[in-house]
N, C-alpha and C positions, 0 to 999 in steps of 0.2 A: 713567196712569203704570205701574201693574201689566201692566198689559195690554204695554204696551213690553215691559216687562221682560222677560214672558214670552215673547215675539215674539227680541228680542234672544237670549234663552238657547237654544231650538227653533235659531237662524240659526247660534250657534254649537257647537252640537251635532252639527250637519247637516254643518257644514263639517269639524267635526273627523273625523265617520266616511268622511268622502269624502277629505277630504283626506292622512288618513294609510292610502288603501286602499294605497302602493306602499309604506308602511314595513313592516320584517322586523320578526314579532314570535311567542314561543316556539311558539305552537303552529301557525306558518306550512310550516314544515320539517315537522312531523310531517305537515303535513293531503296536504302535497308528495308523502310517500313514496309508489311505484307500486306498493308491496307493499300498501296498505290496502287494505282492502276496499269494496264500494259502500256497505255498513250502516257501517263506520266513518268513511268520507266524510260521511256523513250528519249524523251526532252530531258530526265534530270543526266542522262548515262552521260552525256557532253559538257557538262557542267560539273559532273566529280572527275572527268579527265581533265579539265581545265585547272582544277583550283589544283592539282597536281604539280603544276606548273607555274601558274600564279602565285599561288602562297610562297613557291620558296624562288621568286624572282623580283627583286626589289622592283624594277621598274615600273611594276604591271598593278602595285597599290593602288587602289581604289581611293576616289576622294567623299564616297559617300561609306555613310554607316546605317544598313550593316551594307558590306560590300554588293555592288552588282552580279555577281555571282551566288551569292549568298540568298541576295535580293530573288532574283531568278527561282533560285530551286523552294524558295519560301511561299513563295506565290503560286509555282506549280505544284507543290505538295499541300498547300492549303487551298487551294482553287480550284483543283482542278489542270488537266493538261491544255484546254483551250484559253480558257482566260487566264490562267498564268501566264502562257508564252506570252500573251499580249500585254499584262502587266510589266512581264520581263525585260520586253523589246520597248514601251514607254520607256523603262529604267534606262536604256542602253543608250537610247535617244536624251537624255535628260543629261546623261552624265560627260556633258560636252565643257572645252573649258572658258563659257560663260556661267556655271552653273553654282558658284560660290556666289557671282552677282546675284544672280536670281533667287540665292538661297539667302540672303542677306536683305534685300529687297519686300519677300515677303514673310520676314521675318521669322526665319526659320530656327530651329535649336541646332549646336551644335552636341555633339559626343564629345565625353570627356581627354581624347586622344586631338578634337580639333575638327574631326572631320562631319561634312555635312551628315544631321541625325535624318534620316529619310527611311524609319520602318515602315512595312508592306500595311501596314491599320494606320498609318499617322493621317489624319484628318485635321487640319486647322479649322479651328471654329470662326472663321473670316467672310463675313459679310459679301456677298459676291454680284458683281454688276452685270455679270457676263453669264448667257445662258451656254451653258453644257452642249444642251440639244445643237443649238445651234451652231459649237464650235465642233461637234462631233460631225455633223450635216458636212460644214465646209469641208473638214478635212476627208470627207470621204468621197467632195466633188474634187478638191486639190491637195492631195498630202504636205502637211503641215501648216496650212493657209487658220486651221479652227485655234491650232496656238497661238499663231501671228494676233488673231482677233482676240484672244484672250489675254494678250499683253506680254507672248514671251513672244517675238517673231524671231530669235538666235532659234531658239528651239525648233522654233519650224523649218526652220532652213534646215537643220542639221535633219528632223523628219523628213520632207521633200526629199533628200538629199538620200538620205539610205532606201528611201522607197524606191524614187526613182531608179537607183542602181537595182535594188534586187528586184522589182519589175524587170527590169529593163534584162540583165539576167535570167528568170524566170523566160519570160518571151523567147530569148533567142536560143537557148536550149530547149525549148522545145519544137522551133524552125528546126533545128538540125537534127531531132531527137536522139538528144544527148542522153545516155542512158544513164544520167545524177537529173534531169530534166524536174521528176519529183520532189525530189532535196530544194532543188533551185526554186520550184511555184511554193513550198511551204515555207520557205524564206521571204517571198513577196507577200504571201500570203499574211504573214507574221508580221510583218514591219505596216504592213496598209492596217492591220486591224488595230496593230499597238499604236497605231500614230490616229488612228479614233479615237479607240479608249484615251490616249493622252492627251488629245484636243479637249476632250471632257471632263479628264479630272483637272487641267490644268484650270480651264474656266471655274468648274467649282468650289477647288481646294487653293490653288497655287498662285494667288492674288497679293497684290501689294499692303 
């Protein structure tokens, strides 16, 4: 009966990604534009399979506005493919579930729908005690330690936490030279730079 089960869900999983491959959905247009680049093509093409799936899977709603996905391919089509990813992977790290506290805390807006308002330009004009440099420095001696300092340490855990995994990842595929071994180091690679960049806007912008 399990075994169905699971054969049934796989059947309709499969149909779903195939079947909504001709529906429009946000990060379709962006991935469209003939102005991106081949390295932004790259990062956005995983991001319009996802939302494929996302968008018509209740579960998988987003608790920020616009979505992390959204978020992602907004940043990489306006940034650039290098400092998007890393905006992107701040995002993913952000969207942990302490993140209504924290969004609350430093006084954040919400979207009319309820959900955390978090656009890729939102800047708070908040007075800030805490140096960037400095919380950028730590976290790039220990991932997640520059947020800790800058007053979200949930968030730093959860950075520490995905770094150290896709580190740790990265490393041992390449002991075996695993032939995804590059996939693996651009995922360590993504998640140490995103957890800088977000040591330092957290310091700057994301203050009580």
């Amino acid at each position: 009966m399990l075994f169905s089960k699971q054969i049934i869900h796989n059947i309709f999983i499969l149909i779903l990604l195939t079947g909504c491959s001709f529906a429009q959905y946000p990060a379709d247009s962006l991935y469209a534009d003939p102005n991106n680049s081949v390295l932004q093509k790259i990062f956005l093409y995983p991001i319009v399979k996802w939302q494929r799936l996302s968008y018509n899977e209740t579960n998988l709603n987003c608790q920020f506005a616009p979505s992390c996905s959204n978020y992602g391919a907004q940043t990489i089509h306006t940034h650039g493919g290098i400092k998007g990813i890393f905006m992107a992977s701040d995002r993913i790290i952000r969207c942990n579930p302490n993140a209504f506290q924290s969004h609350q805390k430093m006084g954040g807006q919400f979207h009319k729908d309820g959900r955390l308002f978090d656009p890729i330009q939102y800047s708070p004009t908040i007075h800030s005690t805490k140096s960037p440099i400095v919380a950028a420095g730590l976290s790039l001696i220990i991932p997640g330690l520059g947020r800790a300092y800058a007053g979200r340490p949930i968030d730093g855990f959860y950075g520490f936490l995905l770094s150290a995994m896709a580190i740790r990842a990265g490393a041992i595929s390449v002991k075996n030279k695993n032939v995804f071994a590059p996939l693996y180091v651009g995922m360590a690679i993504t998640f140490y730079g995103g957890e800088m960049y977000g040591a330092y806007r957290t310091a700057k912008y994301y203050q009580k």
